[in-house]
N, C-alpha and C positions, 0 to 999 in steps of 0.2 A: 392348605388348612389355615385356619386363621389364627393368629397367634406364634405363627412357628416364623421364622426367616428364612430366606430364601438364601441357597447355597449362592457363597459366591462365583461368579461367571468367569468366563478367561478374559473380560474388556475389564470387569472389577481388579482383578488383578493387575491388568498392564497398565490400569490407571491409577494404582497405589504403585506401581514400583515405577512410574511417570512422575507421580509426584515427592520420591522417597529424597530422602536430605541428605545432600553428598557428603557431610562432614564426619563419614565416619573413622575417616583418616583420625582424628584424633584419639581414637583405640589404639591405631599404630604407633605412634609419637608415645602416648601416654605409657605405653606398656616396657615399650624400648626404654624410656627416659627412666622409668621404675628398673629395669632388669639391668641398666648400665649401673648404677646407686648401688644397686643391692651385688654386684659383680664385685663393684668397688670398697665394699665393706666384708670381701671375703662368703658372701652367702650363694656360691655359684651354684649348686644345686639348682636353688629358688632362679637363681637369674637365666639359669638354661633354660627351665619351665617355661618362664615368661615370654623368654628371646623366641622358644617353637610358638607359642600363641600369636607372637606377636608376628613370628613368619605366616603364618594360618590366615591370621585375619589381615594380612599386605596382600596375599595373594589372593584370596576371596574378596578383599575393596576391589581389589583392580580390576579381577574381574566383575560383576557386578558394576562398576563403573563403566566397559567398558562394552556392556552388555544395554545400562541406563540410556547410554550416547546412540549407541544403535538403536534402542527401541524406539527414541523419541528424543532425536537430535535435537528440531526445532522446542523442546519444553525445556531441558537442558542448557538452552542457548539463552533462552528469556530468564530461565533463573538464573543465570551468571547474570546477565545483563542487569534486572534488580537487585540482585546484593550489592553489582559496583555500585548502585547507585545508592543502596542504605535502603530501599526499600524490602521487606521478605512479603512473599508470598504465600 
């Protein structure tokens, strides 16, 4: 019908999670670095909260990461290779 979009396909998919941006590592860092502060100022409640989060999303980058590498080693491989270089894709 016209006007409507077309669901997306299972190649639509493997080619957004192809070309997804690896840095999501910095949820992990970020969360950590927040939940060690806030441990440190006595609010450990909040910094347990955080520390499980921040376990969640260490184990879901990795996988996903390691899911990214298998699906499409060689796109993985070029986009390392342009960021050494300062170029993004």
């Amino acid at each position: 019908m016209p006007g409507h979009p077309l669901p997306p396909t299972a190649s639509d998919s493997l080619d957004s999670f192809r070309r997804s941006f690896p840095g999501g590592f910095a949820l992990v860092m970020a969360t950590g670095i927040v939940s060690v502060a806030l441990d440190g100022q006595g609010h450990g409640l909040v910094a347990h909260a955080l520390f499980g989060i921040n376990l969640a999303a260490y184990a879901l980058f990795c996988v996903a990461g390691v899911a990214r590498i298998t699906a499409a080693p060689h796109a993985v491989a070029g986009r390392s290779v342009t960021m050494r270089a300062g170029r993004r894709s």
